[in-house]
C-alpha positions as CSV (number, residue, x, y, z in Angstrom):
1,X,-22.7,51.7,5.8
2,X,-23.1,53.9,2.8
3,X,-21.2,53.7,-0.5
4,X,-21.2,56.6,-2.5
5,X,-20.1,56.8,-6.5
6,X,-17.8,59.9,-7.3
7,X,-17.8,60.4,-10.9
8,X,-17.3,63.8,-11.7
9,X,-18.3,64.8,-15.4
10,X,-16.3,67.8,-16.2
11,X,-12.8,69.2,-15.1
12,X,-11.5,65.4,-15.6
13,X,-11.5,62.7,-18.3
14,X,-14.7,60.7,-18.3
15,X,-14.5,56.9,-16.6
16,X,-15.5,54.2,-19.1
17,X,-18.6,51.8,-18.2
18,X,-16.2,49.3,-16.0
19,X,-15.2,51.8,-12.9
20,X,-16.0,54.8,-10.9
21,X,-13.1,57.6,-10.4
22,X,-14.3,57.1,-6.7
23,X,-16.1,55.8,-4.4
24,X,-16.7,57.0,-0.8
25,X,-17.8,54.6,2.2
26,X,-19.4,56.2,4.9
27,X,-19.6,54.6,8.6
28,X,-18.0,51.2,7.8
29,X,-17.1,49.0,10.6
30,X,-14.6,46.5,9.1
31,X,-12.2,46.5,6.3
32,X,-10.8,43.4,4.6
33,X,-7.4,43.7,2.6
34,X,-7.2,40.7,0.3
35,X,-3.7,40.1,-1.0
36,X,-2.9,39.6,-4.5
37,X,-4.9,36.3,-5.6
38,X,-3.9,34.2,-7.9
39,X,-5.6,32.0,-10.4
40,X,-4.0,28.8,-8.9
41,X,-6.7,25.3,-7.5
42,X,-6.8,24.2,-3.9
43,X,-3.3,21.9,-4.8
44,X,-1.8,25.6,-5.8
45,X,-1.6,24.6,-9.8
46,X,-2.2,27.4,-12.1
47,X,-5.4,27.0,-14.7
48,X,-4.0,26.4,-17.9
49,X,-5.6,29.3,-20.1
50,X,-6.5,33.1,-19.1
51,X,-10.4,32.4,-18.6
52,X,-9.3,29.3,-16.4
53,X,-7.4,31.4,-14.2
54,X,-9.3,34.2,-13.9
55,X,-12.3,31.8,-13.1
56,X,-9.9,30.7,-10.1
57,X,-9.2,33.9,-9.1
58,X,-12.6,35.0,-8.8
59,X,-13.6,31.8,-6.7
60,X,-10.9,32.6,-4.6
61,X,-11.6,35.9,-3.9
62,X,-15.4,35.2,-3.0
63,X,-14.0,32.2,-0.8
64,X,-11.7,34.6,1.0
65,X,-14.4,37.0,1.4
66,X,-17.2,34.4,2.8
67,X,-14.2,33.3,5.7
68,X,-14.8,37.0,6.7
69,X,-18.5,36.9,6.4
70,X,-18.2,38.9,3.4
71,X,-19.5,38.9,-0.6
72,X,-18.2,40.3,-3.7
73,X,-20.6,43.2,-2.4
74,X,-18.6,44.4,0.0
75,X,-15.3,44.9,-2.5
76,X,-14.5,48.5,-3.1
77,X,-11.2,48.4,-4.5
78,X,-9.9,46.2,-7.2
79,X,-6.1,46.0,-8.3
80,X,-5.1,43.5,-11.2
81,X,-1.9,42.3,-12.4
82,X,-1.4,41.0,-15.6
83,X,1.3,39.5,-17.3
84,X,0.4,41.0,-20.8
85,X,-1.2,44.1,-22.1
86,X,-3.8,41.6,-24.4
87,X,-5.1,40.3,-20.8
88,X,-7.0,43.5,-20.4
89,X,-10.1,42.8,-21.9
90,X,-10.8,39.7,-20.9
91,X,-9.5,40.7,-17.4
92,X,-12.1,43.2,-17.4
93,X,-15.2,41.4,-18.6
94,X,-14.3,38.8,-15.6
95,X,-14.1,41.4,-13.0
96,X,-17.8,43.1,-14.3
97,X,-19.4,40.0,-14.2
98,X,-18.2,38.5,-10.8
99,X,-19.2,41.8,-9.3
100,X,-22.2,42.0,-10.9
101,X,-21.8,44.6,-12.6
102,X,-21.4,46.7,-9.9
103,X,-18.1,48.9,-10.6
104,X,-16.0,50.4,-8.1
105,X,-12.2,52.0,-8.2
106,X,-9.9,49.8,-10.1
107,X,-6.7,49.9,-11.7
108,X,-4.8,47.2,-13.6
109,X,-1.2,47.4,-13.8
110,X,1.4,45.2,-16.7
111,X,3.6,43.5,-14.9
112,X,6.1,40.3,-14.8
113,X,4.2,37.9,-12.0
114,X,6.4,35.5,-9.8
115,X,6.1,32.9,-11.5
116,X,5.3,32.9,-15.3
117,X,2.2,30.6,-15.6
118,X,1.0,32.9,-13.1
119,X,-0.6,35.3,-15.8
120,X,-3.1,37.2,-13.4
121,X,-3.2,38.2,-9.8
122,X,-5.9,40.4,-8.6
123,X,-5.7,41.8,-5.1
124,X,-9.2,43.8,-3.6
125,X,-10.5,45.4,-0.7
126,X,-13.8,45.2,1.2
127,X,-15.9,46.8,3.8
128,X,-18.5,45.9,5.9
């Protein structure tokens, strides 16, 4: 499998340090769609603050990934939910430094959660 960074540099506004405008995967043989995660423990209580739950979320993802013999390596797509416009930043920082540093496609939408101490739900997809 081959992953492949499309980032073109003219004809289209320039992607900040975080993401790639796209990013091609060449001769994958599985795909993983994780649905939206949410920053909630293993008794499905939400963590109190935004870096609690966003520390959740995170572990969750990587658990859901390692049931399908999977890492945060394999994640090409990100998609976050957040309650609040002011999440962004932190939101961001989270998702740079569980992958890595490794960016891929993402997109981060404002919107009301189902329940309100839910204040971020991240969803992702991966490829092996």
């Amino acid at each position: 499998m081959e992953m492949l960074r499309h980032n073109p540099k003219t004809g289209i506004y320039p992607a900040t340090p975080d993401y790639v405008h796209a990013l091609e995967v060449r001769n994958p043989s599985r795909f993983l769609y994780v649905s939206g995660t949410m920053g909630l423990d293993e008794r499905g209580i939400a963590g109190s603050t935004l870096p609690d739950q966003l520390t959740l979320i995170w572990s969750n993802i990587r658990t859901i990934l390692a049931s399908a013999g999977m890492t945060v390596d394999n994640i090409v797509r990100v998609t976050s939910y957040l309650r609040d416009p002011s999440y962004a930043e932190e939101n961001q920082n989270a998702r740079v430094a569980a992958l890595n540093g490794r960016v891929v496609p993402t997109t981060t939408i404002v919107a009301q959660t189902l329940v309100a101490d839910w204040l971020v739900e991240t969803e992702i997809v991966a490829v092996a």
